[in-house]
C-alpha positions as a Python dict, from the first residue, in 0.01 Angstrom:
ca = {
    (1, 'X'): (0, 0, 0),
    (2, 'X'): (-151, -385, 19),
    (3, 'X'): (-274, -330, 365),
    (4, 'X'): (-203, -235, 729),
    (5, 'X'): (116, -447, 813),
    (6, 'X'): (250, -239, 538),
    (7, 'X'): (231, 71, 715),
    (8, 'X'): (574, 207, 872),
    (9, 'X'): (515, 605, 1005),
    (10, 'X'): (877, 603, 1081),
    (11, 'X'): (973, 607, 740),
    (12, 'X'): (1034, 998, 665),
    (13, 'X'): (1038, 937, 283),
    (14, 'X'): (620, 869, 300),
    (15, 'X'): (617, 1216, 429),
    (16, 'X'): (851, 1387, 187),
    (17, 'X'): (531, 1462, -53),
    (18, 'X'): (292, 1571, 194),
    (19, 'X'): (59, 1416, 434),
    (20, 'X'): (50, 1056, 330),
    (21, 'X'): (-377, 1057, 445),
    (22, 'X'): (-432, 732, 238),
    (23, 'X'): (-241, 532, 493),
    (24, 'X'): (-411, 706, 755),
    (25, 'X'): (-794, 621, 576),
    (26, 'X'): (-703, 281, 608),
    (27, 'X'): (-617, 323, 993),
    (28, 'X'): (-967, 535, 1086),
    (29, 'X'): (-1157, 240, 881),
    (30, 'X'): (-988, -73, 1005),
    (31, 'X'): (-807, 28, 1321),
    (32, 'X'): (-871, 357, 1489),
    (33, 'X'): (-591, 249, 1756),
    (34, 'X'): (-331, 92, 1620),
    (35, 'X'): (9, -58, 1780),
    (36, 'X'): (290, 73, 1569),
    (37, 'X'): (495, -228, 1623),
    (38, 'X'): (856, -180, 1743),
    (39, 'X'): (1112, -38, 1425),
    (40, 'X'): (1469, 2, 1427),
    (41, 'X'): (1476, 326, 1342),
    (42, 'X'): (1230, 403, 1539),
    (43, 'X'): (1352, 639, 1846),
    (44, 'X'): (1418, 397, 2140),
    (45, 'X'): (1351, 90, 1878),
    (46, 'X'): (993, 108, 2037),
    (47, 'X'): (681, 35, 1945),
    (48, 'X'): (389, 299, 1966),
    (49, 'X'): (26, 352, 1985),
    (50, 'X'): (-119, 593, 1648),
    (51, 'X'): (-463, 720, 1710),
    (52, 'X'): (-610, 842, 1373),
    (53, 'X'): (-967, 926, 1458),
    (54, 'X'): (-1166, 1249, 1558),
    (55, 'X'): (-1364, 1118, 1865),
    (56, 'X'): (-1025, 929, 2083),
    (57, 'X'): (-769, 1237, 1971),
    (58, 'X'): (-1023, 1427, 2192),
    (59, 'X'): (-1027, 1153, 2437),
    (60, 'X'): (-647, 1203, 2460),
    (61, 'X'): (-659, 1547, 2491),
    (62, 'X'): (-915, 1600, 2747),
    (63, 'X'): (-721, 1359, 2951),
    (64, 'X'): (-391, 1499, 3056),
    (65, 'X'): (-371, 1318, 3389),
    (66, 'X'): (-416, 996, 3224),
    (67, 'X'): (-204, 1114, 2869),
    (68, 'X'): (72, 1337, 2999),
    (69, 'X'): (298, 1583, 2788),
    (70, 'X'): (582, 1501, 3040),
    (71, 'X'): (635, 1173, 3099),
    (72, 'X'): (553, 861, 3321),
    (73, 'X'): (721, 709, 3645),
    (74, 'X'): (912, 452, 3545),
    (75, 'X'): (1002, 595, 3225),
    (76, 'X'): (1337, 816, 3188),
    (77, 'X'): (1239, 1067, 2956),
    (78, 'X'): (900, 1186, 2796),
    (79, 'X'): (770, 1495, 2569),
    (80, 'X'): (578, 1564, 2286),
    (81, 'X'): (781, 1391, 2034),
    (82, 'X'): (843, 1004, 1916),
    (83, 'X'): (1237, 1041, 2066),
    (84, 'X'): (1227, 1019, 2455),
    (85, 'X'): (1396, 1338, 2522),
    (86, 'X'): (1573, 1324, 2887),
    (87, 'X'): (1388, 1526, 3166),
    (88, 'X'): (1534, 1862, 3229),
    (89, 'X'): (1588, 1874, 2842),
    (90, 'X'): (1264, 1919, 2694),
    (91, 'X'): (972, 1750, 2963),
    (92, 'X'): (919, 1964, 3254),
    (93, 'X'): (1159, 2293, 3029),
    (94, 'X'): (914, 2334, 2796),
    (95, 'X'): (576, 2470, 2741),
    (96, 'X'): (410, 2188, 2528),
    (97, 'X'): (596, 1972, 2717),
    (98, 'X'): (473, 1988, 3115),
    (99, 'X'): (155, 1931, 3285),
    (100, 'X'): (-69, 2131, 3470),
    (101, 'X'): (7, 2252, 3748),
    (102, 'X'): (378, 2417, 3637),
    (103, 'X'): (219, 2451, 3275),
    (104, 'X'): (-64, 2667, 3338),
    (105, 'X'): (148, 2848, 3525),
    (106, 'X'): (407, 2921, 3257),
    (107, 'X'): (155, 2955, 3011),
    (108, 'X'): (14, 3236, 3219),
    (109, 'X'): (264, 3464, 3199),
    (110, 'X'): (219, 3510, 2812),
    (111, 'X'): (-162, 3396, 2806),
    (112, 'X'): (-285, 3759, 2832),
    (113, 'X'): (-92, 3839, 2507),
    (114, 'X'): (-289, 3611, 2250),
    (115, 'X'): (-625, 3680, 2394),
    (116, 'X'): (-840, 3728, 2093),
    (117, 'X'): (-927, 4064, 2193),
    (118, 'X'): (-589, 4171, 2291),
    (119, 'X'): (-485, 4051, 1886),
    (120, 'X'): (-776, 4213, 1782),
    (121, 'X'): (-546, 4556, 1829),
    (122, 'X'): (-309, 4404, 1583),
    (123, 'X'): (-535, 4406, 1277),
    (124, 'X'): (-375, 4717, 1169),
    (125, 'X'): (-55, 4686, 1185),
    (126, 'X'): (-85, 4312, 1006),
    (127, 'X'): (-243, 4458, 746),
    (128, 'X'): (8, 4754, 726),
    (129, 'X'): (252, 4441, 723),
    (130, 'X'): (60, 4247, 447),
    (131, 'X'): (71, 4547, 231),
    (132, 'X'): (453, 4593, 262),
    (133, 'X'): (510, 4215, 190),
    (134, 'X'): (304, 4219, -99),
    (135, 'X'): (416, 4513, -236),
    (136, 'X'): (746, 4413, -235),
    (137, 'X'): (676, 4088, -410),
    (138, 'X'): (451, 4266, -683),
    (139, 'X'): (816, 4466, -722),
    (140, 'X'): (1004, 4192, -772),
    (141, 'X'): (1193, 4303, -447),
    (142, 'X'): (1099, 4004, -185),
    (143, 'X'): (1179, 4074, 162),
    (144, 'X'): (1310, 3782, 265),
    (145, 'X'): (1720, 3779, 337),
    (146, 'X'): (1900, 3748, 23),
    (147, 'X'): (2157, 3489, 200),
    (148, 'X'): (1920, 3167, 97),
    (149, 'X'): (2036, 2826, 27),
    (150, 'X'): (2118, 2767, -318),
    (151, 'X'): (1822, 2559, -463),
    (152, 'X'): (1611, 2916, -398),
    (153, 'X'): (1512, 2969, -787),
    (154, 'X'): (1604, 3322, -959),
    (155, 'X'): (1254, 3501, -868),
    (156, 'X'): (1130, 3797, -1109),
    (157, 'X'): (833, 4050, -1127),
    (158, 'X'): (470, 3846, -1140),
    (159, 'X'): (638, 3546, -982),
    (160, 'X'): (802, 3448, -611),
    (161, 'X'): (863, 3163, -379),
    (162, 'X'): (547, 3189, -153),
    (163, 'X'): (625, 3035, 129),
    (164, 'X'): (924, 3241, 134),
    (165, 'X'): (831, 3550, 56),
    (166, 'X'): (511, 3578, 180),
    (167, 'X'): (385, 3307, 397),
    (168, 'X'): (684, 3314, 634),
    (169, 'X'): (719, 3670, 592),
    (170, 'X'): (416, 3792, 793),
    (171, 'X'): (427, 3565, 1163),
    (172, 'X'): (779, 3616, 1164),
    (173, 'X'): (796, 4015, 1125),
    (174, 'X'): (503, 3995, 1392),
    (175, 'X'): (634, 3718, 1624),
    (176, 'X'): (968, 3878, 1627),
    (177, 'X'): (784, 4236, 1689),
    (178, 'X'): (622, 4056, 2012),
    (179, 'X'): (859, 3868, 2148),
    (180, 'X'): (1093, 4238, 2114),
    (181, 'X'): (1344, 4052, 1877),
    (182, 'X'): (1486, 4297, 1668),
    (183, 'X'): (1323, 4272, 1253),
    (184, 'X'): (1682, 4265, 1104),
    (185, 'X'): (1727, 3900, 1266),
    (186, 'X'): (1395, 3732, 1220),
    (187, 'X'): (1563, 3547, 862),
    (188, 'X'): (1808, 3369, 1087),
    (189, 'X'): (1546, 3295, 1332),
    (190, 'X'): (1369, 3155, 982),
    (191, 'X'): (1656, 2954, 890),
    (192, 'X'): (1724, 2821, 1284),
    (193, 'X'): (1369, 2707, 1321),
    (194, 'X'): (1361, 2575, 999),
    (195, 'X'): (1640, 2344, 1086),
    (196, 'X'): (1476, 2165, 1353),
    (197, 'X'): (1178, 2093, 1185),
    (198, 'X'): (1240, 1968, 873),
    (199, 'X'): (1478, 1589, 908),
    (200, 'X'): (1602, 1655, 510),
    (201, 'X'): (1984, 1532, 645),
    (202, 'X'): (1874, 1328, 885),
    (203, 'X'): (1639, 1013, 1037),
    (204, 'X'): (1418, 1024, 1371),
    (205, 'X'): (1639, 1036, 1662),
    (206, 'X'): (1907, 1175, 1475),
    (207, 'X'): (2080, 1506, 1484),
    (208, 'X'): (2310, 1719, 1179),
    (209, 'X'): (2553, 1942, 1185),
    (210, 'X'): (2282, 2193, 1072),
    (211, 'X'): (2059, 2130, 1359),
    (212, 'X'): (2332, 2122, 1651),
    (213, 'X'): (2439, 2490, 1463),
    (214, 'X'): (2079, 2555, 1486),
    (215, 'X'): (2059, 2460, 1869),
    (216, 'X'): (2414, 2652, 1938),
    (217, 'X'): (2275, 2960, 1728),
    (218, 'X'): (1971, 3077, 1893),
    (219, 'X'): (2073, 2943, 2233),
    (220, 'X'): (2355, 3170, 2196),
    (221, 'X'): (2088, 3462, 2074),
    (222, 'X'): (1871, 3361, 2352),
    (223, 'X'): (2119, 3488, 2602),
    (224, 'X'): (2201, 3763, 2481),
    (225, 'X'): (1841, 3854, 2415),
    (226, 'X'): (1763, 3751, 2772),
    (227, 'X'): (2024, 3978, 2910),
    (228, 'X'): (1897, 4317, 2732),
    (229, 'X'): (1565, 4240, 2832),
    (230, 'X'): (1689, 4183, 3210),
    (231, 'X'): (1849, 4579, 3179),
    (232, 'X'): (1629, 4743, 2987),
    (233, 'X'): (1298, 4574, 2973),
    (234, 'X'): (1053, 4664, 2714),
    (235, 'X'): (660, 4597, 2647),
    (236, 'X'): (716, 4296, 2459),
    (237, 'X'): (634, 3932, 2605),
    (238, 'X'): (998, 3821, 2655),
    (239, 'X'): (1031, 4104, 2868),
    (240, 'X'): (752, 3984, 3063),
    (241, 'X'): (870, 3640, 3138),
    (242, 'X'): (1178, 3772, 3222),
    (243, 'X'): (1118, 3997, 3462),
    (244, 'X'): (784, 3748, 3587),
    (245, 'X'): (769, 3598, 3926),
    (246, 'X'): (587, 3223, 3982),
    (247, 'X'): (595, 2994, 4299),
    (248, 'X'): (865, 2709, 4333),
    (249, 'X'): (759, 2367, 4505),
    (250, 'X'): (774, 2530, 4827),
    (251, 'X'): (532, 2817, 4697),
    (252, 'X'): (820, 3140, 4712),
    (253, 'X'): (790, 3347, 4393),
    (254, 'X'): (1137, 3307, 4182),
    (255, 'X'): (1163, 3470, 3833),
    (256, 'X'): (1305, 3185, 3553),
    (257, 'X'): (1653, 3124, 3501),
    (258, 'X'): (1805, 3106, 3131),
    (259, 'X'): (1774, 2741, 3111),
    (260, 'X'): (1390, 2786, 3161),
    (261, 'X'): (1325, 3100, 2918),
    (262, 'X'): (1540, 2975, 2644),
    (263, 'X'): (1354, 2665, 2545),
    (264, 'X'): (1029, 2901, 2639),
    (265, 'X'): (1124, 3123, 2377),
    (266, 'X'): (1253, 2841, 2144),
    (267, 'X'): (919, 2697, 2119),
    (268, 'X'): (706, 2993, 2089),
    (269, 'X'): (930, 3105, 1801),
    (270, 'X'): (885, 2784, 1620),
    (271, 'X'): (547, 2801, 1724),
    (272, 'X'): (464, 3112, 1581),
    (273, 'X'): (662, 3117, 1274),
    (274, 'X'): (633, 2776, 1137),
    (275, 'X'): (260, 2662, 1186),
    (276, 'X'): (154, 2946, 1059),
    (277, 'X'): (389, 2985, 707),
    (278, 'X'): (272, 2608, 631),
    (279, 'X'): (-99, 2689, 679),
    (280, 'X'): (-117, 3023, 477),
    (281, 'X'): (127, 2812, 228),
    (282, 'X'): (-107, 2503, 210),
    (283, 'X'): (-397, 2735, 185),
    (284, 'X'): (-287, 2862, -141),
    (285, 'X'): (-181, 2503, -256),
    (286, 'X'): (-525, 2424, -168),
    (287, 'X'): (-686, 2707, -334),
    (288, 'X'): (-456, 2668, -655),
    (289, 'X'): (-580, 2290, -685),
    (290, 'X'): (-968, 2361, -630),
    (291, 'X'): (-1037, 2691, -813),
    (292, 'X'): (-1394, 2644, -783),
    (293, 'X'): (-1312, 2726, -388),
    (294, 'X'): (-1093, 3048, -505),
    (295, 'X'): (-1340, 3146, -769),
    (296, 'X'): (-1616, 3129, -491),
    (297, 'X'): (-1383, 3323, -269),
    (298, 'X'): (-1379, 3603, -553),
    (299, 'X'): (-1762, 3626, -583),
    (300, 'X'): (-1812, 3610, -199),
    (301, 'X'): (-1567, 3781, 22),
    (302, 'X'): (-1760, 3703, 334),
    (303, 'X'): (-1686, 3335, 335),
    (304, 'X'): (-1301, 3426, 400),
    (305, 'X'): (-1344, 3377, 798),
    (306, 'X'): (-1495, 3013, 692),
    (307, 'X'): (-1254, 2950, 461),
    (308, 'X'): (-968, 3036, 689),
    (309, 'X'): (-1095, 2734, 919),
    (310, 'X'): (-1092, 2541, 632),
    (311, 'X'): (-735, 2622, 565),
    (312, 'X'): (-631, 2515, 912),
    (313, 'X'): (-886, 2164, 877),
    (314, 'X'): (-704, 2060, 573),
    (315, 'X'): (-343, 2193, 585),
    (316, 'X'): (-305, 2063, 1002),
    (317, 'X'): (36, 2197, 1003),
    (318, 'X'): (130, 1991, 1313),
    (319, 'X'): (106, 1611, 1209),
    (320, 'X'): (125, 1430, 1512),
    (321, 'X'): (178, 1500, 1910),
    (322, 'X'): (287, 1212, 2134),
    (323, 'X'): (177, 1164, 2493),
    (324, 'X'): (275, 878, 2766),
    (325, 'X'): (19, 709, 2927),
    (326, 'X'): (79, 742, 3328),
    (327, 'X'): (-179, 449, 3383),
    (328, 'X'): (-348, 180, 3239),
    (329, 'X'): (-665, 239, 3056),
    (330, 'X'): (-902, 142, 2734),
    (331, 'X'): (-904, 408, 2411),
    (332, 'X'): (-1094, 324, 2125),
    (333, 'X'): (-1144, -15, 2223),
    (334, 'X'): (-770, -136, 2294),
    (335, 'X'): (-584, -154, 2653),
    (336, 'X'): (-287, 102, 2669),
    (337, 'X'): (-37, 53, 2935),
    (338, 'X'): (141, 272, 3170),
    (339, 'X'): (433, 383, 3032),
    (340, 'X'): (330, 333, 2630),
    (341, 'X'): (383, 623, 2389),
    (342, 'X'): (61, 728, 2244),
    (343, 'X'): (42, 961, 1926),
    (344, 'X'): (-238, 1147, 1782),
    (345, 'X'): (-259, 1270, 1455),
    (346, 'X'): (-441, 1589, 1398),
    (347, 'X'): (-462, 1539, 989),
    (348, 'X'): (-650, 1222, 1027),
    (349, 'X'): (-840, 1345, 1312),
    (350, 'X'): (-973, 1641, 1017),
    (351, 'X'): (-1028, 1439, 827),
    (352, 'X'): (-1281, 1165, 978),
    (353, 'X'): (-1529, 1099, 840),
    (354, 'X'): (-1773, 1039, 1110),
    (355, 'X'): (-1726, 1407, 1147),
    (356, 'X'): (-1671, 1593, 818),
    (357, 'X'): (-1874, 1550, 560),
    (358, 'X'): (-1660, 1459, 217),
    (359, 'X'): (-1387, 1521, 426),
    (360, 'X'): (-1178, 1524, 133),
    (361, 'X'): (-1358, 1799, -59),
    (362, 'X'): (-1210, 2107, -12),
    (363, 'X'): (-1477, 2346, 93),
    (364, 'X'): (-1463, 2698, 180),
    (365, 'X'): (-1831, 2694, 279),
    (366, 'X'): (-1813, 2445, 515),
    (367, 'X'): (-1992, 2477, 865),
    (368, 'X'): (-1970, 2364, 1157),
    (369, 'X'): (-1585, 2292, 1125),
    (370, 'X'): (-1474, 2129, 1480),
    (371, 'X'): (-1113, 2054, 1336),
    (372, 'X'): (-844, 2038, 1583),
    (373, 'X'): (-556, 2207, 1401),
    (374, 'X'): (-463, 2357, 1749),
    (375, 'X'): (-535, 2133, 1963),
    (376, 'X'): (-747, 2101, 2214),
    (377, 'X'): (-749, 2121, 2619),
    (378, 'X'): (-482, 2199, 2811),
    (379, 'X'): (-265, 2267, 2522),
    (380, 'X'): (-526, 2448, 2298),
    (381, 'X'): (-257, 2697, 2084),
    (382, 'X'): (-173, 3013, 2233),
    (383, 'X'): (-154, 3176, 1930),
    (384, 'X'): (-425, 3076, 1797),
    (385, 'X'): (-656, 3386, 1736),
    (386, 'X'): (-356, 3519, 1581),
    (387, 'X'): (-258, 3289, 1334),
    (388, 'X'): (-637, 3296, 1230),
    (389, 'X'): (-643, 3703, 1170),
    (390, 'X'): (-272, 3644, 994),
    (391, 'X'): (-397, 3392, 738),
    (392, 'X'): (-711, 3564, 682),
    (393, 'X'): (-517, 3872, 588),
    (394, 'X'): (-313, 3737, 343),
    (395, 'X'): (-581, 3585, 214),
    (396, 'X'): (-751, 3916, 188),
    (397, 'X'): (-460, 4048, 65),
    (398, 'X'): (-417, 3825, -236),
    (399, 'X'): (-783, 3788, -325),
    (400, 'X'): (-740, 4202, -352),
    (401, 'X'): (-447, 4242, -575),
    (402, 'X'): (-418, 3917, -799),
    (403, 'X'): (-668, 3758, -1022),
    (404, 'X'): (-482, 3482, -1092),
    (405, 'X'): (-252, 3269, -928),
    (406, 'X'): (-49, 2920, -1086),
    (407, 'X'): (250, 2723, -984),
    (408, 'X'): (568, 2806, -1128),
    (409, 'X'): (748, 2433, -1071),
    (410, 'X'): (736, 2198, -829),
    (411, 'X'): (660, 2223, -435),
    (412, 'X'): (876, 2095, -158),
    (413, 'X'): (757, 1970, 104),
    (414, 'X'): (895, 1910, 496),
    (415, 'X'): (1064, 1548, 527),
    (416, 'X'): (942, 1504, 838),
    (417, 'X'): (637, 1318, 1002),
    (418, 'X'): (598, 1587, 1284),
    (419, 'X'): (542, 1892, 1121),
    (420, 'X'): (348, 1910, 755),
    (421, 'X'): (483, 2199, 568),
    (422, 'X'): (683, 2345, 272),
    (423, 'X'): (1028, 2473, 189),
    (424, 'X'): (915, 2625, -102),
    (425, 'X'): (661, 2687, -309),
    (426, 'X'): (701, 2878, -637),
    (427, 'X'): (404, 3064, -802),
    (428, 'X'): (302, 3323, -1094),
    (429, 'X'): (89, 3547, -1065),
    (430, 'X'): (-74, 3796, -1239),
    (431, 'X'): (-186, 4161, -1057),
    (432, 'X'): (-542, 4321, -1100),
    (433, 'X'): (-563, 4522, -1365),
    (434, 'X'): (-192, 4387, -1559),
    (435, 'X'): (-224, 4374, -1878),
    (436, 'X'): (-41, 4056, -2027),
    (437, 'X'): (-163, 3685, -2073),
    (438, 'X'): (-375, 3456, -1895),
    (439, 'X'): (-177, 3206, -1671),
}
């Protein structure tokens, strides 16, 4: 890269390998706020704002008046992503995707769920999870579906696809056991999700075949789901949106049609499925390519709950969020107009360097950590305190029962500049106390 008329974010291909953070070095250095200037492929052909920096991503988020998840009079559609999505679609339908007051609202009805001591009562059963998932791995007996795509590599005793096998395996056994969706269908709720993240068939703006089957698929499951929770309700949270009761505009309680749960559930499936696979993922990527942080993890168990923060700081799972600016105003120096897409990008945010020390240093020790892997505000993540406890006990988990962990081939990543994750990501490993060769 010569400079920063070079840059282009709606090229997917500088994503295909990962966060591309050198482009976004040169941004926080020379141009904090920067006017992505209109692209034809860009969604709408329009040009956008890119905030890379620690100090105006919080300015965005503590703003939602000003920054809204929605939209802005004047234009037709809105949301969270660089495509304008129509109104009715996703803005104002879903979660991440509406203001306060009809967001907290919404949000309340599951908020109770994910409070951190209301997770807390999980522990045990994750664990009892972890243990199962590992064990099966160690057996050369992964859990995962055996219906993959073909490019899934023949896996054997001492090795597996981690993402896979383990890093997907735990949030979606324990969002599906949440959200009441039965365990034998979480792997096609892997493979639906997956589809609408990851733009391997297709450009911003663009749809597949795979992704309207995607859309079809668990709309379809939605339904029915919907409709068995409606006649027999259970404990889960789906039940409890279902069956909940929040004011209209005119302030009379009315429980949420299908068209308002589907895209509820949609979201909190993604939500809590994919984040969390690509941070436990990355974490081991991360660990794997600094084993002085893994070897210090060995000597010193108590610096997992720092390291888990760590994780989260340097894997960001969600790259950017965009937001419409409802008025006129001045962030980080420049004059955004009403109506203007503004995006953030968490990565860069974590990894300022105004606010992290060697931000690029990989450091299980590090303290204070203010990185905004989920968010901040308004739409701080839900499921946050539980996608902490889940990657700290995998990482408990593997720090227990192997002492020693390599790749076995080549990762691959997400093409896709919204989410930062993997499809895959093949390891060896050896298992305390095996007798055979070093890796």
């Amino acid at each position: 890269m010569s400079g920063i008329a070079d840059i282009d974010l709606v090229d997917l291909d500088r994503f295909a390998r990962g966060f591309p953070h050198d482009v976004f070095t040169l941004l926080r250095a020379h141009s904090p706020v920067w006017w992505h200037p209109p692209h034809p492929k860009a969604p709408g052909g329009e040009g956008f704002w890119v905030v890379s920096r620690h100090a105006e991503t919080l300015q965005v988020l503590r703003d939602p008046a000003t920054f809204s998840s929605e939209g802005a009079a004047g234009r037709a559609g809105g949301g969270t992503t660089l495509d304008d999505l129509p109104r009715g679609v996703g803005p104002g339908v879903m979660l991440n995707m509406m203001d306060p007051p009809r967001h907290d609202a919404i949000r309340g009805l599951v908020a109770k769920g994910f409070k951190p001591s209301t997770i807390a009562k999980l522990e045990a059963e994750l664990r009892q999870r972890t243990r199962a998932i590992f064990d099966a791995v160690q057996g050369g007996r992964p859990t995962r579906s055996e219906a993959q795509p073909s490019e899934v590599h023949e896996l054997g005793r001492d090795r597996c696809d981690f993402l896979r096998d383990v890093a997907a395996e735990l949030p979606l056994q324990v969002t599906a056991s949440l959200f009441g969706v039965p365990q034998r269908d979480r792997h096609q709720i892997f493979e639906w999700t997956t589809a609408f993240v990851d733009y391997s068939d297709r450009e911003l703006g663009q749809s597949s075949e795979h992704v309207r089957d995607a859309a079809i698929g668990i709309a379809r499951y939605g339904r029915e789901l919907i409709a068995r929770k409606r006649s027999a309700p259970g404990d889960d949270m789906l039940s409890i949106v279902v069956h909940a009761e929040i004011p209209d505009a005119s302030g009379t309680p009315r429980r949420l049609g299908d068209d308002e749960i589907i895209p509820f559930l949609t979201l909190l499936l993604v939500a809590g499925t994919e984040t969390t696979r690509n941070a436990i993922a990355g974490g081991l990527l991360a660990l794997i390519e600094h084993p002085e942080a893994f070897a210090a993890l060995r000597a010193d168990r108590s610096l997992v709950s720092r390291a888990v923060e760590e994780i989260l700081r340097w894997t960001s799972p969600t790259a950017y969020n965009r937001r419409t600016a409802t008025r006129d105003s001045v962030l980080g120096g420049q004059q955004i107009r009403a109506g203007d897409k503004v995006t953030h990008w968490y990565p860069s945010a974590n990894r300022d360097e105004a606010v992290f020390a060697e931000p690029f240093r990989f450091d299980v020790r590090r303290d204070p950590n203010p990185h905004l892997a989920f968010g901040h505000g308004v739409h701080h993540c839900l499921g946050a305190s539980l996608a902490r406890m889940e990657i700290a006990v995998v990482l408990e988990a593997l720090l227990e029962r192997w002492s020693e962990v390599a790749l076995d081939g080549d990762v691959v990543w997400t093409r896709s500049n919204k989410h930062t994750g993997m499809r895959h990501l093949p390891v060896r490993f050896r298992t305390r106390g095996q007798a055979h060769p070093a890796l």
